[in-house]
C-alpha positions as CSV (number, residue, x, y, z in Angstrom):
1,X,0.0,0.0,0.0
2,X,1.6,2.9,-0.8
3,X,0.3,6.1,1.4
4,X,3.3,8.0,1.3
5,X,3.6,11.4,-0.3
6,X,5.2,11.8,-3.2
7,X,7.6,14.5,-4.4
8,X,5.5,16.3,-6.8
9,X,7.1,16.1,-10.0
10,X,6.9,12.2,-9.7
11,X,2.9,12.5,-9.5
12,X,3.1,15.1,-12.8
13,X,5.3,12.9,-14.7
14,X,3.1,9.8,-14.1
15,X,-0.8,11.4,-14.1
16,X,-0.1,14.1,-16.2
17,X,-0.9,17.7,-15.3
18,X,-1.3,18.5,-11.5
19,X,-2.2,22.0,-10.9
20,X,-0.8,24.0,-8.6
21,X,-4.5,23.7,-7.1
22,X,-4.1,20.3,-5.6
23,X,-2.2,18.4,-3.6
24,X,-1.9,14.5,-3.2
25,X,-2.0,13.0,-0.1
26,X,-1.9,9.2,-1.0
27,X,-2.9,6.2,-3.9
28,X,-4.2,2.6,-3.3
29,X,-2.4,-0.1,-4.9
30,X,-3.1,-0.7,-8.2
31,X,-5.5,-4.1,-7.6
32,X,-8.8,-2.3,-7.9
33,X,-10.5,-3.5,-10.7
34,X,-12.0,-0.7,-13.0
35,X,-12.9,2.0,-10.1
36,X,-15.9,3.7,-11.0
37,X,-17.5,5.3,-7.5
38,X,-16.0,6.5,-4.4
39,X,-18.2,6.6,-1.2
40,X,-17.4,7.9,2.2
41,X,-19.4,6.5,5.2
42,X,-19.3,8.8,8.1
43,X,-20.5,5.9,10.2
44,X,-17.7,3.3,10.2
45,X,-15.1,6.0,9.0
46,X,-13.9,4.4,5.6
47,X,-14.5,4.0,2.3
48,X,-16.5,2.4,-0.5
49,X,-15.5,1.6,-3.6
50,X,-17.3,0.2,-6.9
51,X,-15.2,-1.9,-9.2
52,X,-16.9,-2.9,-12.8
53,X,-14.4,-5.6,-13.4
54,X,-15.2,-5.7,-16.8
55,X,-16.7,-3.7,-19.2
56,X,-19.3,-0.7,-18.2
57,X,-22.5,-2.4,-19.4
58,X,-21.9,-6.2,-19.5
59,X,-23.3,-8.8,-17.1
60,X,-20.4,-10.7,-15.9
61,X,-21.6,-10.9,-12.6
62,X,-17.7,-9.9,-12.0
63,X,-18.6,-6.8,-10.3
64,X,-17.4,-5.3,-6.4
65,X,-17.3,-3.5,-3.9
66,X,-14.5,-2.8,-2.1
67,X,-13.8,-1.1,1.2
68,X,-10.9,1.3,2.3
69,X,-9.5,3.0,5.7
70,X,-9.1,6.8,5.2
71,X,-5.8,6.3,4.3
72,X,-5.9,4.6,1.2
73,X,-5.1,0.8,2.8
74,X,-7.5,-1.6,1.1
75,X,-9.2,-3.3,3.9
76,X,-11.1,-5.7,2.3
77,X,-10.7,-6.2,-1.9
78,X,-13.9,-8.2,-2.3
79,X,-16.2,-7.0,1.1
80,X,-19.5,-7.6,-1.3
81,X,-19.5,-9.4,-4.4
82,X,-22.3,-10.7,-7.3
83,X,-22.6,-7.7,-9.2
84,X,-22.8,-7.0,-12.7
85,X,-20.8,-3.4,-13.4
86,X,-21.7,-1.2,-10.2
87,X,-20.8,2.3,-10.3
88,X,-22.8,5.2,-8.3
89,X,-23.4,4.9,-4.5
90,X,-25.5,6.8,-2.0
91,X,-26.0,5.3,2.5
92,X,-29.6,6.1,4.0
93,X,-30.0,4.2,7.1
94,X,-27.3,1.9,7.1
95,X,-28.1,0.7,3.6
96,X,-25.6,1.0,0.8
97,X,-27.8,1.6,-2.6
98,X,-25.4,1.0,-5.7
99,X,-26.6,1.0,-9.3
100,X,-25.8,-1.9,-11.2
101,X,-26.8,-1.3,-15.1
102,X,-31.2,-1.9,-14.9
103,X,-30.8,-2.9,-11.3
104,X,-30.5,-0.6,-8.0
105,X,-28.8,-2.7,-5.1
106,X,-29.3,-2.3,-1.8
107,X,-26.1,-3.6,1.0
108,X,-26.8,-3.9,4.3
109,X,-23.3,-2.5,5.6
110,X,-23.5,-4.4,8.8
111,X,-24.0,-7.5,7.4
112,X,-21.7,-6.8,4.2
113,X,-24.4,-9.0,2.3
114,X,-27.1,-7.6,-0.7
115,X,-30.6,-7.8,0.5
116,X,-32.0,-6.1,-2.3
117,X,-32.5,-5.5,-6.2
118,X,-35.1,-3.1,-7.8
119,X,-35.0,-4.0,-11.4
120,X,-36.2,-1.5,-14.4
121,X,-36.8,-2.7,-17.8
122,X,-36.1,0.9,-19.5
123,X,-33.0,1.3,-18.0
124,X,-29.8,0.4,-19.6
125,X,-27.4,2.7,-18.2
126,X,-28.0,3.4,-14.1
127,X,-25.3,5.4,-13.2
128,X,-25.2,7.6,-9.8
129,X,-28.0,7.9,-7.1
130,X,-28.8,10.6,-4.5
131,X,-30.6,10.4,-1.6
132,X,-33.2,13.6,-1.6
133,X,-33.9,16.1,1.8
134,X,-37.3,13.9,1.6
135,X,-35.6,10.6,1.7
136,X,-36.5,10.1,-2.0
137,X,-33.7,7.7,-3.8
138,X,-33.2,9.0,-7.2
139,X,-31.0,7.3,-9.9
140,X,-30.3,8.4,-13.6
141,X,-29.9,6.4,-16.2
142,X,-27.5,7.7,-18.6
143,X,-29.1,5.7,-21.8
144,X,-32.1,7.1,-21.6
145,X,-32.1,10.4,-20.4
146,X,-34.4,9.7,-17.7
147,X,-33.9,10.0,-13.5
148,X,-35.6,7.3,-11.7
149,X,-37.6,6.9,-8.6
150,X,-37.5,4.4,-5.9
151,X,-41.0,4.2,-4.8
152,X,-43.5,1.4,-3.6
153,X,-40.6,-1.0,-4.2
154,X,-40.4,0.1,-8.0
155,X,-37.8,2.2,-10.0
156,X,-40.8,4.3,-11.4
157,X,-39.5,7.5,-13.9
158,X,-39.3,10.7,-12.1
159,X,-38.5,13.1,-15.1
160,X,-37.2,12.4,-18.4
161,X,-36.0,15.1,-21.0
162,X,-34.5,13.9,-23.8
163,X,-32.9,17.5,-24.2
164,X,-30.7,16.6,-21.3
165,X,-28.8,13.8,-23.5
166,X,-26.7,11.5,-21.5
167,X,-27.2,12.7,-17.8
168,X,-24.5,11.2,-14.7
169,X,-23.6,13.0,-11.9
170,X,-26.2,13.9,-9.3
171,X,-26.5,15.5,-5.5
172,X,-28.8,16.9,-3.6
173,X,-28.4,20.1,-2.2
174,X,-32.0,21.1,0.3
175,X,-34.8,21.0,-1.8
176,X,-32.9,20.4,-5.0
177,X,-31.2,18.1,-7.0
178,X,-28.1,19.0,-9.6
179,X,-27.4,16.7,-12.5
180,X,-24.7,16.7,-14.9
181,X,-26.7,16.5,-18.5
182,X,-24.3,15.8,-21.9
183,X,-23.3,19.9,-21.9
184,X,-24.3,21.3,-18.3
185,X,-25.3,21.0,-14.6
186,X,-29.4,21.7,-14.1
187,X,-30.6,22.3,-11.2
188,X,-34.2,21.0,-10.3
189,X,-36.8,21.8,-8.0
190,X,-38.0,18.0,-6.1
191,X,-41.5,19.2,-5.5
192,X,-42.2,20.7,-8.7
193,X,-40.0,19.7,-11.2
194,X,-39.4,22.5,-12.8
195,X,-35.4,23.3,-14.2
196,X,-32.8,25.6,-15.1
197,X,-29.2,25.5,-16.3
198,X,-27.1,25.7,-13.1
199,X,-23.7,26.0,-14.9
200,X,-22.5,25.5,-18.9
201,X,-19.9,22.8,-18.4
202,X,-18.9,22.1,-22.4
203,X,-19.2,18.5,-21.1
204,X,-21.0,15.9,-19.2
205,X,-20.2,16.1,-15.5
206,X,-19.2,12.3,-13.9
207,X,-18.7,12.9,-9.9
208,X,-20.9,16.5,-8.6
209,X,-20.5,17.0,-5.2
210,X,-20.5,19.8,-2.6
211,X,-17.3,21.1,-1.1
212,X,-19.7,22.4,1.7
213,X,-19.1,25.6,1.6
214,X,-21.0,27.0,-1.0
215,X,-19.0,25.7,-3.9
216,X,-18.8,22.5,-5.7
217,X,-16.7,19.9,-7.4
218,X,-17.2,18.1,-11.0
219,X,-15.1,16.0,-12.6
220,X,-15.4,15.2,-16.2
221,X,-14.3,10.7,-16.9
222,X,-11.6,11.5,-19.7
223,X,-9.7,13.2,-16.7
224,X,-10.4,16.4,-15.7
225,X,-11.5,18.2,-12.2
226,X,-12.6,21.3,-11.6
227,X,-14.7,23.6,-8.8
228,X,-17.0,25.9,-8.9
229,X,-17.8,28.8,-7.2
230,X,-21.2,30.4,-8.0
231,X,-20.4,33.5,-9.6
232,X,-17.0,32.7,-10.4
233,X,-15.4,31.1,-13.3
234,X,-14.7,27.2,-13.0
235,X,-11.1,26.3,-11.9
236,X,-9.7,23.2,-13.3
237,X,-7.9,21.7,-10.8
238,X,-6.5,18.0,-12.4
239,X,-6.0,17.1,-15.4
240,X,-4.7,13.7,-16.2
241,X,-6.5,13.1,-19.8
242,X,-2.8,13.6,-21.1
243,X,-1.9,10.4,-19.7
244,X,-5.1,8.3,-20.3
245,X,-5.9,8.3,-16.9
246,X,-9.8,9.0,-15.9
247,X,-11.3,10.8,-13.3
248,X,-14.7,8.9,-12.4
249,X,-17.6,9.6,-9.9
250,X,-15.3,11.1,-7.0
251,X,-16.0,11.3,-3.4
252,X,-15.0,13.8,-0.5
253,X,-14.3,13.4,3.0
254,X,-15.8,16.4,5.1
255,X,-14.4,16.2,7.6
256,X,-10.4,16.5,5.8
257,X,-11.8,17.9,2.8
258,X,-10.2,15.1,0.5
259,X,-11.1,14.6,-3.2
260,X,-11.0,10.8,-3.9
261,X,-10.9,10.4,-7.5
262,X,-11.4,6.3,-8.8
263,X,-9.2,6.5,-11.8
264,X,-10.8,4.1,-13.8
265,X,-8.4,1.9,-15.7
266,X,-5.9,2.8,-13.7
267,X,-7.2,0.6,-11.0
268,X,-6.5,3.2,-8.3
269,X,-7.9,5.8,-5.9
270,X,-6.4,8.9,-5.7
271,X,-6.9,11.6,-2.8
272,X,-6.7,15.1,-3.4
273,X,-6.8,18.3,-1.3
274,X,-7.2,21.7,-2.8
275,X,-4.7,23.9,-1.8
């Protein structure tokens, strides 16, 4: 495990360019298998990690979870196993919910074991969920344009817009949701519905999340970061596209204010802190 900081031209040289935004604090060992989602539970004080092992929509029934301390040691490789190629993850009551293709899982994290799948026929692309202010899991599916709701033990469509293109990234922030559409993040209202561009990206956002204090972070897969302060400019903070290395659905730590980016094909987690 290597959790030891590097001099920083060794991390430019091998990930490409590292702005003078960022700093790293560590890397797991490259044994994860096609990274996808980062998740930090508060609870136990570690990590989740979604591994595809495979290709992004094939059923291989190859797919992961893993689990990692805070510092980047991989605690257990394999902690839940039998799934297809999961990628986002949101907690609610002890319950890990990870999307997995047409199906949204649901892990009991006590018992490291899956207790449920909600299956949707429509779907062919499930890719992050968020848990709403209301309790209200929502998942998009990035085939079809379409969020979906997990209601009366059904994945039922809670908005679809075909303007939107492929939609990804999504977090809930009070009474409204942000998604990352093919060109932007909208912002929508959970009672009503009703949306507006939030901020022109020029791409599809992967990981959105909340720095928690007022401004966010989006990542773009190819391998690019970036935050955002409303009614400022996005910064790019990472980009490792140079180097074919990709910059999935992040997570953050609160609490130390890390970024931890899944790169992908690298098979590694990265943490970041902005400087």
């Amino acid at each position: 495990m290597i959790t030891k900081q590097l001099p920083l031209l060794l991390f430019v040289f091998v990930f490409g360019t590292l702005s003078a935004q960022v700093s790293i604090n560590w890397q797991t060992e490259a044994i994860l298998d096609v990274p996808e989602s980062v998740k930090y539970y508060a609870e136990g004080n570690y990590l989740f990690v979604s591994n595809i092992s495979g290709k992004p929509a094939e059923k291989n029934g190859n797919g992961f979870i893993s689990k990692l301390s805070l510092k980047g040691e991989i605690m257990t490789l394999k902690w839940v196993e039998g799934l297809d190629a999961p990628k986002g993850m949101a907690i609610k009551d002890g319950i890990l919910y990870v999307t997995d293709i047409d199906d949204l899982v649901l892990i009991d994290i006590a018992k490291g074991k899956i207790i449920k799948r909600f299956h949707q026929d429509k779907a062919n692309f499930l890719n992050d969920v968020t848990i709403t202010h209301l309790g209200d899991v929502l998942v998009s599916d990035s085939g079809t344009s379409t969020v979906f709701i997990l209601k009366d033990n059904n994945l039922d469509v809670w908005l679809q817009n075909d303007e939107f293109g492929r939609v990804n990234g999504l977090f809930t922030e009070k009474d409204y949701i942000l998604l990352g559409t093919a060109t932007s993040i909208v912002k929508i209202d959970v009672a009503t519905k009703q949306y507006s561009v939030f901020l022109e990206t020029g791409g599809q956002p992967d990981g959105l999340l909340s720095d928690g204090e007022g401004g966010y972070y989006y990542s773009f897969w190819q391998g690019e970061l970036f935050h955002y302060t409303p009614g400022h400019a996005p910064v790019q903070l990472l980009n490792t596209s140079v180097k074919g290395v990709q910059t999935a659905d992040f997570g953050f730590n609160p609490h130390t204010k890390e970024i931890l980016v899944p790169n992908f094909f690298s098979n590694q987690v990265v943490s970041y802190t902005m400087n």
